[in-house]
C-alpha positions, -999 to +999 in steps of 0.1 A: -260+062-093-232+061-067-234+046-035-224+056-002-204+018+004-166+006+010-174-031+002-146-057+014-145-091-011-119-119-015-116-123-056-113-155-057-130-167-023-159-187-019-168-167+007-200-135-004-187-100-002-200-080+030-216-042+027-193-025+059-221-008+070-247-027+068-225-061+072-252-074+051-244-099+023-236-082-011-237-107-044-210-103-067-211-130-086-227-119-118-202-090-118-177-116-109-182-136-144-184-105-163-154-089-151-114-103-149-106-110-113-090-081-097-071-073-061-084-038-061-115-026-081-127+014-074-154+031-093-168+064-093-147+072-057-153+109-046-146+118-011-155+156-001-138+174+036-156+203+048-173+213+009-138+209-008-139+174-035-108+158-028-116+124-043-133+131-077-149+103-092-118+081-095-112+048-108-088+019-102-080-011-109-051-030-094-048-071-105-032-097-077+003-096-074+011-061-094+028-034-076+014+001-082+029+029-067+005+068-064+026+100-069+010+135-065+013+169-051+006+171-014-029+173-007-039+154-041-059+129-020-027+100-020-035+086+014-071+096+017-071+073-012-056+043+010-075+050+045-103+044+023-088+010+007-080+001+040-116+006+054-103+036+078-121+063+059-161+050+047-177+086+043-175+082+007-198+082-024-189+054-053-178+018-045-142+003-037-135-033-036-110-045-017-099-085-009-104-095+029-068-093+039-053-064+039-027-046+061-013-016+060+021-002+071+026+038+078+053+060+075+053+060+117+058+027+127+033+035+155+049+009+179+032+007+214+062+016+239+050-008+267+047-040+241+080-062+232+082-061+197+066-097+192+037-086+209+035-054+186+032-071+154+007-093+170-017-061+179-051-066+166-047-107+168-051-131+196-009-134+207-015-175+214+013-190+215+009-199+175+007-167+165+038-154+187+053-180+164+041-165+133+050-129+147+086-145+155+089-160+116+080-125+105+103-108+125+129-132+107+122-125+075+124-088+081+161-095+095+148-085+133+144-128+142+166-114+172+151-083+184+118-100+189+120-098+226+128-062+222+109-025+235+105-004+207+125+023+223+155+004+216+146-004+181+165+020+153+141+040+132+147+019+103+146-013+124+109+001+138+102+004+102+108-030+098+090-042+129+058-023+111+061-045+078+068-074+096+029-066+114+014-064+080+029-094+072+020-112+101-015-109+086-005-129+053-026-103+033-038-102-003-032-064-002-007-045+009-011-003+015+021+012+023+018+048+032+051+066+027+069+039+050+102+050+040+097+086+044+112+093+079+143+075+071+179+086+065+191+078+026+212+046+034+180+031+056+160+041+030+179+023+001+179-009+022+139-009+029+130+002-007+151-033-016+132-053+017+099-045+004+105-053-032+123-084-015+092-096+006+064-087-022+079-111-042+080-139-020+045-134-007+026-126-040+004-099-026-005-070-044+012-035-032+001-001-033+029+021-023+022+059-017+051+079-024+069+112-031+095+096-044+093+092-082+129+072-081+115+047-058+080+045-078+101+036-106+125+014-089+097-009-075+069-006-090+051-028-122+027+005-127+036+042-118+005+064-110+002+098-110-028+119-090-041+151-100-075+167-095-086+140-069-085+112-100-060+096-119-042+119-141-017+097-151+003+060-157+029+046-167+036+010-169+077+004-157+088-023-183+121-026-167+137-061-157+143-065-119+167-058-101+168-025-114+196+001-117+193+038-113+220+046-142+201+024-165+192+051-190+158+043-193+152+045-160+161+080-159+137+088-187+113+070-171+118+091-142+123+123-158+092+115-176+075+111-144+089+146-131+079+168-156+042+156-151+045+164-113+054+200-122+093+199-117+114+206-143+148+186-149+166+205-174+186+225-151+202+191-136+205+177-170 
């Protein structure tokens, strides 16, 4: 029988799993022998808004370190899928099991105009003067080490972008939810933060789950494509392709075309 629970765990932490709304201990650790470790685990998800079931008994599974990326129509439930992962959205029915740290990065950077840009990444932590430190090493590795001292209004919109990973990172998470980050970007920006991100995820390790219109940048960073129909998983397709990968590799274009005929659109005429 489903439960009404988002339940936050660390896979491999010592530390019991916590109920989020009873903030009760939860034991997983006969599931936990039974079961390979994973950085997402979500079973039986349904989420319903106002009688219409746009979550429909979904499941998922993402391991640490893989880098999935979720296609779909507008509307198919994409980012009502990560608000949930990232414990913004509990009114659900069916469990999702998520590690301890996680961050998330949105396709608005959602900058507060009256913070420097040290102090924005820091939002949400204690901004000692250790963690202006860390802020100021993840600013680095973004490539904004000098803008640091910065307002946001004077920040570029791809170099707000990069303000927004560099607060995610800040948080040294296990998970990573990126919610269309690129999407309000011009092409060139674009190209550059698609090549950050695959960049940073594989220094740090984490596991990524990118939502995304874009079926050539699913397929140029991702380890597993998803595709979501119905409010479930209609789809995958595991991207064997070495890294760094090229968009005129030939396979890559039949992975992508692949990927575009099952979201409706048809190639042929651009063949």
């Amino acid at each position: 029988m489903a439960t009404d629970l988002h339940r936050t765990v660390t896979p491999s932490g010592p530390e019991p799993a916590t109920d989020a709304t009873t903030d009760t201990p939860v034991d997983t650790a006969a599931k936990a022998d039974q079961e390979r470790p994973a950085a997402v685990r979500v079973q039986g998800l349904s989420r319903v808004f106002d009688g219409r079931r746009v979550l429909d008994d979904l499941d998922l599974e993402i391991v640490p370190g893989e880098f999935v990326a979720l296609l779909g129509r507008s509307g198919c439930g994409k980012s009502t899928l990560l608000r949930i992962l990232a414990g913004l959205d509990r009114e659900i029915s069916g469990t999702a099991l998520v590690p301890r740290r996680k961050a998330v990065a949105f396709q608005a950077p959602r900058l507060m105009p009256w913070k420097r840009v040290w102090r924005n990444v820091l939002l949400g932590l204690d901004g000692s003067s250790a963690d202006r430190a860390r802020a100021e090493r993840a600013l680095e590795e973004v490539g904004l080490g000098e803008r640091a001292g910065a307002w946001p209004k004077t920040l570029s919109g791809g170099e707000a972008q990069r303000a927004s990973l560099a607060r995610a990172l800040v948080r040294e998470p296990d998970l990573l939810l990126l919610d269309e980050p690129f999407g309000a970007l011009d092409a060139l920006t674009r190209i550059k933060a698609q090549h950050l991100v695959g960049e940073v995820w594989q220094r740090h390790g984490c596991a990524v789950l990118l939502v995304t219109h874009d079926v050539e940048e699913a397929v140029l960073l991702a380890d597993r494509v998803l595709v979501m129909d119905g409010g479930d998983i209609a789809h995958e397709v595991d991207v064997a392709l070495e890294r760094p990968r090229g968009r005129t590799d030939p396979r890559f274009a039949a992975l992508r075309a692949g990927l575009l005929e099952r979201l409706g659109v048809d190639t042929s005429a651009a063949a």
